[in-house]
C-alpha positions in Angstrom: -3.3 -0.3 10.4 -0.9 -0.6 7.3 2.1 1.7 6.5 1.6 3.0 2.5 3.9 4.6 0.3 1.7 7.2 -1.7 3.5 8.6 -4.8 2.0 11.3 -7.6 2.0 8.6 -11.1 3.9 10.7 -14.3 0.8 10.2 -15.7 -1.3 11.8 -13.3 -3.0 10.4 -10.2 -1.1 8.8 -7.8 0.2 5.1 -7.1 0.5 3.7 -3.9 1.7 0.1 -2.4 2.2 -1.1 1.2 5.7 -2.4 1.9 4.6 -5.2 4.5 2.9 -7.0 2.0 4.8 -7.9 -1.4 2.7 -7.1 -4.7 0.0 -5.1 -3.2 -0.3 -1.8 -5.1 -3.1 0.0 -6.4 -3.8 3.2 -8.1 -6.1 6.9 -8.1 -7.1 9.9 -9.3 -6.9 11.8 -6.5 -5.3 11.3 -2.9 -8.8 9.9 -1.4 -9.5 7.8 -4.3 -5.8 6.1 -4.2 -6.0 5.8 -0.3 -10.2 3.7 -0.4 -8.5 1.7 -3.1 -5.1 0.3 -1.4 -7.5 -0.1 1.6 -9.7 -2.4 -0.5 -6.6 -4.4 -1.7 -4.7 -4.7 1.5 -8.4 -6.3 2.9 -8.2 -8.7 0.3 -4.7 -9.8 0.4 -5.1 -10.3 3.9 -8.5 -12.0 3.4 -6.7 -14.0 0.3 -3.8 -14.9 3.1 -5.9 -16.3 5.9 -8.1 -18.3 3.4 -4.6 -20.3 2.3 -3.7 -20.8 6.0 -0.7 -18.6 5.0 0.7 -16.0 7.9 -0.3 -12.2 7.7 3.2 -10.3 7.9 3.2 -7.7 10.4 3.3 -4.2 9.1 7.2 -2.3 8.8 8.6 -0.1 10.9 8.7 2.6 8.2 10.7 6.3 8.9 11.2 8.4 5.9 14.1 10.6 5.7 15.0 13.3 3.3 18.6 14.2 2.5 19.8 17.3 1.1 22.0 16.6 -1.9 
């Protein structure tokens, strides 16, 4: 299991990326759409990482706060 960071794209649709491991961001239409597709590129950065005997980061302790200002 990753952490992602999903966020609604000016644009419409949403972005997303996963903090753990650098570069690794996709995009959607809709919520679903945006989550199948950063699960398709976290699989293949990993796969992409272990084929280049290169270590697979462990995922972040992520908490997200909000702050009243």
């Amino acid at each position: 299991m990753r952490h992602v960071i999903l966020e609604s794209a000016e644009e419409g649709g949403y972005t997303v990326y996963c903090p753990s491991l650098p570069g690794c961001v996709s995009e959607g239409e809709t919520v679903e759409e945006t989550l199948e597709n950063i699960k398709e590129a976290i699989e293949l950065y990993i796969e992409s990482l272990v084929e280049h005997g290169e270590p697979v980061p462990p995922d972040v302790d992520l908490k997200v706060y909000s702050v009243a200002v």
